[in-house]
N, C-alpha and C positions, 0 to 999 in steps of 0.2 A: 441502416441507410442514412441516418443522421451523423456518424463518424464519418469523418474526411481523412482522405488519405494522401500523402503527402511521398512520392517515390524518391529516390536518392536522396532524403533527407534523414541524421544530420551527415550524411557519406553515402557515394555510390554503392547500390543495391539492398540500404534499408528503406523500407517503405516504414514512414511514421503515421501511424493512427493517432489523431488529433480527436483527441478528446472534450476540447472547446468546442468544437463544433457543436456539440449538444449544448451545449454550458448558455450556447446564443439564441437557441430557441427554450423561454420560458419553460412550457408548456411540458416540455419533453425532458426537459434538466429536472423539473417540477415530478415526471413521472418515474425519472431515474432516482432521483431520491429515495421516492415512498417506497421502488423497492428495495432499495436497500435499507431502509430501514426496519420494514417488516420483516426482512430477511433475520436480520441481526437479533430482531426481537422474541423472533419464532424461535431462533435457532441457540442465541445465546440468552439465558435469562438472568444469569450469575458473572457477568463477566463486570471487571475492576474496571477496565481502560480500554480503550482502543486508542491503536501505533497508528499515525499517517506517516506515509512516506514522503521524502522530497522530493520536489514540492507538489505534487498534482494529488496526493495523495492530502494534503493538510486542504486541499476543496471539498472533501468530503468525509472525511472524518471528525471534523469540529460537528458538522450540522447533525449527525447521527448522535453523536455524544451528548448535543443537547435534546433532545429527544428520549433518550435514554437517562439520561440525570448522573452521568459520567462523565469522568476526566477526560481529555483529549491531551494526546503524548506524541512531541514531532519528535520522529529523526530525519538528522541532517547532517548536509554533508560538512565535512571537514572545517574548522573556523566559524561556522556558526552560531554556536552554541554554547553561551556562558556558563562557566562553574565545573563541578566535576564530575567530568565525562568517559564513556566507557567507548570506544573503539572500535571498527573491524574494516579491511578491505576488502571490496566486493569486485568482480569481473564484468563489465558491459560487453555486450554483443560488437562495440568500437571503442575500447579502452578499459581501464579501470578506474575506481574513486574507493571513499573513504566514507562512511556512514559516522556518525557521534547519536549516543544520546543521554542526558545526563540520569548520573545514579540516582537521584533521590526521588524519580519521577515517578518511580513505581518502585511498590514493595516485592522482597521476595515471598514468591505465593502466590502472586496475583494473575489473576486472568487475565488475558488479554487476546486480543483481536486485531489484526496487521491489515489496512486497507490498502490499496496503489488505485491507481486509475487503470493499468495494464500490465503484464507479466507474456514477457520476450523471453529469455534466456536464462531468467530466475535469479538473478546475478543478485538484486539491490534485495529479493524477497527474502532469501536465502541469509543474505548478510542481518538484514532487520531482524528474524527467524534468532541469529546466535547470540547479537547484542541482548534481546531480551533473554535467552536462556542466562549466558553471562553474569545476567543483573539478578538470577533468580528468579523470574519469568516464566509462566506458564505461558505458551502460546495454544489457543483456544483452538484460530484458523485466521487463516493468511485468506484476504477476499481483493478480488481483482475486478473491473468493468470489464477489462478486454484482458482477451488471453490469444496468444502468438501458438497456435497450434504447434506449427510447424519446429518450432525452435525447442517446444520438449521441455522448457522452464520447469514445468508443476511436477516435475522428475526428481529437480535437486531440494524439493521442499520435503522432509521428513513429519508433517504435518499435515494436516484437513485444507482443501484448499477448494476455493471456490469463486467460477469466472460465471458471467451472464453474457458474455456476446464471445463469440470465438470466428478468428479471421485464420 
């Protein structure tokens, strides 16, 4: 009830799930946190790193990372990210983009943990998913707040994946 939805946005017949909208009541962004980090903590107990996604994803993978006494590792889109970079193009439900995240961010071997704020179509999850195999990347599980039933996303992840609010 605390997500806002937001209909023909950013294009006629996507409804966007606004995920700020929790972010502005304390109390409940406060209680979105604890579980995810209990989550992470019950479920991963060995993991290297956790991936945030651009950019709603880098809200809530710094704060879990320190709580855990782990790295926090952005990807991002295209041009942002200094040094040398590993690559992939991913599909949006209205376009496509380019993912970067740099080599030396994580070892090969490492675990790791991919967060988003939400998973539509699977597009950016899937792309984050290959960059860390790429880099020699284990990926642990791909974790999402909202998940897009209907669009099928958690189809094209060949990995664990796990949403707490589903529209």
């Amino acid at each position: 009830s605390c997500v806002r939805s937001y209909p023909d946005f950013p294009q006629p017949g996507i409804i966007f799930r606004d995920i700020f909208s929790v972010m502005q009541q304390p109390t409940v962004f406060a209680d979105l946190m604890d579980v995810l980090i209990d989550y992470v903590k019950a479920k991963h107990k060995d993991i290297d790193a956790i991936i945030g996604l651009d950019s709603r994803g880098f809200l809530f993978g710094p704060i879990i990372c320190l709580q855990l006494g782990i790295p926090f590792v952005p990807v991002r889109k295209k041009g942002k990210l200094p040094g040398d970079l590993m690559s992939t193009t991913y599909q949006l439900e209205y376009g496509s983009d380019v993912f970067e995240v740099q080599k030396d961010s994580f070892k090969p071997g490492d675990k790791i943990v991919i967060i988003d704020d939400l998973l539509a179509t699977g597009g950016t999850m899937s792309a984050s998913v290959d960059l860390v195999k790429k880099n020699g990347g284990v990926v642990e599980e791909c974790i999402c707040i909202i998940e897009i039933d209907d669009l099928k996303g958690r189809n094209k992840l060949k990995v664990p994946f796990k949403s707490f609010i589903q529209f």
